[in-house]
KOLTOR-591595 format. One record per atom (N, C-alpha, C): residue in three letters; y, z, x. Coordinates in steps of 0.02 Angstrom, whole numbers, padded with zeros to 5 digits, always signed. Each point is the difference from the previous one (the first is absolute). Layout:
BEGIN
ALAYZX
...
This chain:
BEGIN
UNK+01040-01244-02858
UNK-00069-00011+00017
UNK-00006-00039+00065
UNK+00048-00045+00010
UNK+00004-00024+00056
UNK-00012+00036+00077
UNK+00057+00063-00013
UNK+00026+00034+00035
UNK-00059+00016+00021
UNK-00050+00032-00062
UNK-00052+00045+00031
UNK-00029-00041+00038
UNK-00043-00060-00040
UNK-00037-00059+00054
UNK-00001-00002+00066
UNK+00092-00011-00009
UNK+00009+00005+00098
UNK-00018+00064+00042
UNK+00007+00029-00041
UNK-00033+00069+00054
UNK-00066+00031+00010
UNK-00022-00037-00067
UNK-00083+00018+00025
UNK-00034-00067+00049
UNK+00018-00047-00008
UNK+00016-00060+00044
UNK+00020+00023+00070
UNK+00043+00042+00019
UNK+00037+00008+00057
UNK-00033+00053+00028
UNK-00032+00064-00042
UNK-00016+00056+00033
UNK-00104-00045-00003
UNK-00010-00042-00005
UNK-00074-00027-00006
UNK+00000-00023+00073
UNK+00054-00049+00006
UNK+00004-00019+00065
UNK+00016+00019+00070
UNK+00040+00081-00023
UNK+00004+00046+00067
UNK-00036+00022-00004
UNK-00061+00016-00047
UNK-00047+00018+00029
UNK-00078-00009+00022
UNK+00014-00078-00010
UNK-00051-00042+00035
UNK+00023-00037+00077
UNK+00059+00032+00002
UNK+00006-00037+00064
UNK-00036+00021+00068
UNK-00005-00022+00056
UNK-00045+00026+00039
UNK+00047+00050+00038
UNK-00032+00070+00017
UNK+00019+00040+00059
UNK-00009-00037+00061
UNK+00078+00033+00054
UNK-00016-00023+00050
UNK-00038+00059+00030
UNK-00060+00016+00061
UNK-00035+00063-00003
UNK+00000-00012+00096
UNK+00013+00031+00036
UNK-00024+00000+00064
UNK-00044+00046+00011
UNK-00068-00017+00062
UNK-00030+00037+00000
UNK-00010+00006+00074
UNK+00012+00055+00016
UNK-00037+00021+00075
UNK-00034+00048+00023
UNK-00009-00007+00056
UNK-00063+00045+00019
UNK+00022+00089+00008
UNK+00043+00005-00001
UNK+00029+00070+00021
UNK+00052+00003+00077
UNK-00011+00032-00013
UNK+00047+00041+00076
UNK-00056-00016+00074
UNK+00028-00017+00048
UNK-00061-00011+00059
UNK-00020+00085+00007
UNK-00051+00016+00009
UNK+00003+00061+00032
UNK+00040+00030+00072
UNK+00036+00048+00030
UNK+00009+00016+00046
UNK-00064+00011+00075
UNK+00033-00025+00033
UNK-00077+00014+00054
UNK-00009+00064+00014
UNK-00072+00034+00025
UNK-00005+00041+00011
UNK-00014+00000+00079
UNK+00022+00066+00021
UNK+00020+00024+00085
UNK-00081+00022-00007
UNK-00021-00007+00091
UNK-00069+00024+00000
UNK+00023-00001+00071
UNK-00074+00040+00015
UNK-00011+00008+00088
UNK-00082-00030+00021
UNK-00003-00032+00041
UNK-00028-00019+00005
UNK-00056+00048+00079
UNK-00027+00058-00019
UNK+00002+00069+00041
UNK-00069-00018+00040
UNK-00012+00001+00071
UNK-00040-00005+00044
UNK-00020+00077+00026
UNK-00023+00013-00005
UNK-00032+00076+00018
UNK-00043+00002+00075
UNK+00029-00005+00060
UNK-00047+00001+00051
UNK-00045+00060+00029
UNK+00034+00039-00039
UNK-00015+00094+00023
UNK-00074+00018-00018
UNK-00021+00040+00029
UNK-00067+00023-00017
UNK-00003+00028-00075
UNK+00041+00026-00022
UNK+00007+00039-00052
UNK+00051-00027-00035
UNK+00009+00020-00067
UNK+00035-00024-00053
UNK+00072+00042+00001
UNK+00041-00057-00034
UNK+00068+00019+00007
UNK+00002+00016-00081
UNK+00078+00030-00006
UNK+00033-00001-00072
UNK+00069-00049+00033
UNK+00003-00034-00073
UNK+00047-00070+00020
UNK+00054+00030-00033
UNK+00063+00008+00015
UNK+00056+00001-00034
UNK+00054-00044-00003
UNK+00051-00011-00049
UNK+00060-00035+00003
UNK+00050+00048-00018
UNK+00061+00000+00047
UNK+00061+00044-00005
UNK+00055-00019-00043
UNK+00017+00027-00053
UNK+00062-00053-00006
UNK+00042+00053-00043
UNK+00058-00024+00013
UNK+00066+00050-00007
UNK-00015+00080+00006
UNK-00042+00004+00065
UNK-00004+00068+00022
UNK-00077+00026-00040
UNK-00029-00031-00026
UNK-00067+00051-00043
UNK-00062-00083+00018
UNK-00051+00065+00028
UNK-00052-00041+00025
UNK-00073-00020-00069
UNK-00005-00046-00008
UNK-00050-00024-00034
UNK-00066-00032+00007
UNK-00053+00042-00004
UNK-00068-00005+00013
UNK-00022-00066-00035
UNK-00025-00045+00035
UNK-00024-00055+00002
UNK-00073-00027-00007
UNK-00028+00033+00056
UNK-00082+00028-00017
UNK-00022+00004+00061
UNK-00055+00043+00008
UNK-00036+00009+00062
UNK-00038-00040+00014
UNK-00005-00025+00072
UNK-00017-00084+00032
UNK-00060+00034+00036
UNK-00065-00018-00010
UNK-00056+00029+00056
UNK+00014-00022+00049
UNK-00044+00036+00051
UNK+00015-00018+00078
UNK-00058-00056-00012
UNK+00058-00065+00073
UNK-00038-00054+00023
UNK-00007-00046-00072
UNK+00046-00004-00055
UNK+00003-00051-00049
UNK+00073-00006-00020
UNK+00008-00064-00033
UNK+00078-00044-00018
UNK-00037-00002-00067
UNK+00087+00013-00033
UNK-00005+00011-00062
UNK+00085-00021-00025
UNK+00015-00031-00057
UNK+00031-00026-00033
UNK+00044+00049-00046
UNK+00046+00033+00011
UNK+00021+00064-00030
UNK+00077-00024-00040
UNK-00010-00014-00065
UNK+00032+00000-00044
UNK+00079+00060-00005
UNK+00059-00039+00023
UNK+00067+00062-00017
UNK+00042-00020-00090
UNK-00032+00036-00016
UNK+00032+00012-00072
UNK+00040+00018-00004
UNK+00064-00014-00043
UNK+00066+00022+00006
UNK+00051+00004+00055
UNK-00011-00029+00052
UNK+00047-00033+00057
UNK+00000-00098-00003
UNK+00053-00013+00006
UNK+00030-00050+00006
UNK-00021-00036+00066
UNK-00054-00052-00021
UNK+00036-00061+00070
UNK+00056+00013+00029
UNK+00005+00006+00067
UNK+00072-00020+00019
UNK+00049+00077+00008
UNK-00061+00073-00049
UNK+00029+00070+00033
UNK-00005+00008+00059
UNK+00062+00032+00053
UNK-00021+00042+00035
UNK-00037+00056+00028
UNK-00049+00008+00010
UNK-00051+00064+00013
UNK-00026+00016+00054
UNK-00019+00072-00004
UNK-00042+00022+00067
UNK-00081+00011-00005
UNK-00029-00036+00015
UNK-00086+00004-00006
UNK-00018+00063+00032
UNK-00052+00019-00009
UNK-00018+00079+00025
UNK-00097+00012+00005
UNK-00039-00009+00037
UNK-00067+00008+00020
UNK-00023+00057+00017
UNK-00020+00057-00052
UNK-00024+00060+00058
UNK-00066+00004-00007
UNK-00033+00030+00056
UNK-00071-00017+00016
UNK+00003+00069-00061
UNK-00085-00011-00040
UNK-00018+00052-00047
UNK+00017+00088+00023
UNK-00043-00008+00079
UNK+00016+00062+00037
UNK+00070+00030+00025
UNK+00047-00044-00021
UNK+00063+00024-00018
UNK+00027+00007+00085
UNK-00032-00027+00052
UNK+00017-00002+00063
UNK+00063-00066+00028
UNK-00014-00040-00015
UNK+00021-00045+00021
UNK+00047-00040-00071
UNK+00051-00010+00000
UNK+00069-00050-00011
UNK+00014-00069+00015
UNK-00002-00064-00030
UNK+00015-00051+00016
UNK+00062-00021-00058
UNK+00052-00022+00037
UNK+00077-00025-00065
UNK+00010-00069+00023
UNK+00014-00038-00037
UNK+00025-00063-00002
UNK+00073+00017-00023
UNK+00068+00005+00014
UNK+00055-00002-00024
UNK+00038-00060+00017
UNK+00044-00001-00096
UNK+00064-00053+00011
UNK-00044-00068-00023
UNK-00078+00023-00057
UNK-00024-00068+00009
UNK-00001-00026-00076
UNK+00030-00082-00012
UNK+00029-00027-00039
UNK-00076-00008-00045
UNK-00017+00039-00052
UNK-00051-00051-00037
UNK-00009-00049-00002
UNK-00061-00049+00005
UNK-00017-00065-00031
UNK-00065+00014-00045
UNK-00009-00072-00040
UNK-00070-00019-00027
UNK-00049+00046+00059
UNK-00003+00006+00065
UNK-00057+00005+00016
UNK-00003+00018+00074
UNK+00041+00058+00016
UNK+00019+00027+00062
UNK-00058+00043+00034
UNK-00026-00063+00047
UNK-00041+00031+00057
UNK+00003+00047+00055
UNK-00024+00064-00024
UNK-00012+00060+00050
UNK-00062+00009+00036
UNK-00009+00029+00049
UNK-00046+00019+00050
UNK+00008+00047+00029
UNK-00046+00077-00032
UNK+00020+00054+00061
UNK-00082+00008+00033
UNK-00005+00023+00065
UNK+00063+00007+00035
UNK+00056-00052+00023
């Protein structure tokens, strides 16, 4: 009877003892790459980002406005080639060899 005592005794007290519990906030988020796109042209561009050879539409910037263009799925810190073509499909502007940041300021022309 003893025996038992001690173990309901023993298993009472492991399991009133306190958890140790850490708590944090999560994972920081990763930053996100953006352009920070100045449009001086009369007319509106389509914004692209190049990367490992396949170009990705970004969004079309009206003419004569700056706009804040979000790159999803490229890395701070990728290598890429930016790409501006006027709507009328005349004119070409490339930024190459350019390192993402938070907030990489362009200006075409």
């Amino acid at each position: 009877m003893k025996k038992f005592l001690f173990a309901v005794a023993l298993i009472t007290a492991t399991a009133c003892a306190g958890r140790q519990v850490e708590v944090t906030t999560g994972a920081e988020p990763a930053a996100e790459a953006g352009i920070h796109m100045t449009n001086n042209l009369s007319q509106a561009v389509n914004v692209y980002v190049t990367t490992g050879g396949t170009d990705m539409l970004l969004k079309q910037v009206a003419a004569n406005s700056t706009e804040h263009l979000s790159v999803r799925g490229v890395g701070v810190g990728t290598n890429v080639t930016l790409k501006a073509i006027t709507v009328d499909g005349t004119r070409t502007y490339t930024r190459k060899d350019i390192a993402l940041s938070t907030m990489y300021e362009w200006r075409v022309p």
